[in-house]
C-alpha positions in Angstrom: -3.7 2.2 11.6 0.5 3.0 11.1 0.6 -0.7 11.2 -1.9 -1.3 8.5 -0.6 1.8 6.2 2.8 -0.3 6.9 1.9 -3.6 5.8 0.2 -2.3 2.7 3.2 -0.3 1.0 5.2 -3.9 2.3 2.9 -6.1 0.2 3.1 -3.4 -2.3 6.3 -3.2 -2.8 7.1 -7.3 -2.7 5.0 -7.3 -5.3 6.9 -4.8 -7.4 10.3 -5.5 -6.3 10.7 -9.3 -4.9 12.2 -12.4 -7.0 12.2 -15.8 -6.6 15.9 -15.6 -6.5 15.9 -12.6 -4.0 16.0 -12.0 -0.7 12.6 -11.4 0.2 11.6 -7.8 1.5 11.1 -6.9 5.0 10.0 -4.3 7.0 13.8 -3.2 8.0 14.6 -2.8 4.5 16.1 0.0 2.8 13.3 0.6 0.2 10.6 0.3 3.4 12.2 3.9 4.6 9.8 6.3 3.7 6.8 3.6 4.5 8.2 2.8 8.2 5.5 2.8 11.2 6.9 6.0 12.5 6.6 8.0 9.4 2.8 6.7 8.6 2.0 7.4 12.8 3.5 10.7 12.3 1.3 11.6 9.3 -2.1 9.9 11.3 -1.4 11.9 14.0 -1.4 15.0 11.8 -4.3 14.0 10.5 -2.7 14.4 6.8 -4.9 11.8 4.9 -3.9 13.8 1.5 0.1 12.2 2.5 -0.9 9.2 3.2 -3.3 8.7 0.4 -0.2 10.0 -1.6 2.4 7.5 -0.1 0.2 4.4 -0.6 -0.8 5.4 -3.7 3.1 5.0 -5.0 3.6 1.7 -3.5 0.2 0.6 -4.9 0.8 2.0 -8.3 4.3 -0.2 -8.4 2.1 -3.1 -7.7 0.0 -2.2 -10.0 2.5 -2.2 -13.0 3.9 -5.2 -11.3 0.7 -6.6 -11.7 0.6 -5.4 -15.7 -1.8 -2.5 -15.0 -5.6 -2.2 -14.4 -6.2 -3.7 -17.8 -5.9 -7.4 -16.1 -7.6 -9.0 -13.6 -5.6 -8.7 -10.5 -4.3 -5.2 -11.7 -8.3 -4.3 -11.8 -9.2 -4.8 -8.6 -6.1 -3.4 -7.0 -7.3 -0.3 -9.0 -10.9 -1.0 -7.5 -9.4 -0.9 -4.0 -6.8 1.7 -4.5 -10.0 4.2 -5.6 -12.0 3.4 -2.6 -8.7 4.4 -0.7 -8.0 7.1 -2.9 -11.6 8.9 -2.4 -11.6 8.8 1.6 -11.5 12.3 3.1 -10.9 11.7 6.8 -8.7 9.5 8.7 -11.4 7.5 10.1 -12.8 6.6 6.4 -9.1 5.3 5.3 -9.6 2.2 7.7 -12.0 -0.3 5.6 -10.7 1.0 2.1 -6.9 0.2 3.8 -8.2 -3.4 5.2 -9.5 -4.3 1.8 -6.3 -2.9 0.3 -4.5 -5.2 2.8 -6.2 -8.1 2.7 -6.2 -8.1 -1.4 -2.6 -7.8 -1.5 -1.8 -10.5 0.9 -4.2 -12.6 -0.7 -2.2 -11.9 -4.4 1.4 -12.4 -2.7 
């Protein structure tokens, strides 16, 4: 799952952040610091699914306005996904929301 809460806030935030004429962003990056493997595996293991709902929930709100907000299409099912994410109450219910959040993302890249 770390790798999966990872790779969301990564697709999140090359969509907020990345430019043609950038460098792209990568996992090593500075703005990846509080979205690293080890900090989402610490928060699993915690169980704490109210910080990690609140940590992807910033990256996928960035996207979000990258995207021009939930009034256009893309930015509508983001929000779509992002609710189903937002509304799971247990670890185990955060895995086919956070697929879906993945897959979505990647697919909009």
């Amino acid at each position: 799952m770390e790798l999966l809460l990872e790779t969301v806030a990564l697709f999140s935030l090359k969509l907020a952040y990345e430019t043609e004429d950038s460098s792209p962003i990568l996992r090593d990056d500075l703005v990846m610091s509080d979205y690293e493997r080890e900090v989402f595996g610490l928060l699993v293991r915690r169980g704490d699914v109210d910080a990690i709902q609140f940590r992807v929930a910033h990256c996928v709100g960035l996207a979000m306005e990258a995207l021009g907000g939930a009034g256009t299409p893309l930015g509508r099912e983001l929000h779509r996904l992002s609710v189903g994410f937002g509304n799971a109450r247990t670890i185990e219910q955060l895995d086919a929301p956070l697929i879906a959040l993945k897959d979505y993302l990647k697919d909009i890249q």
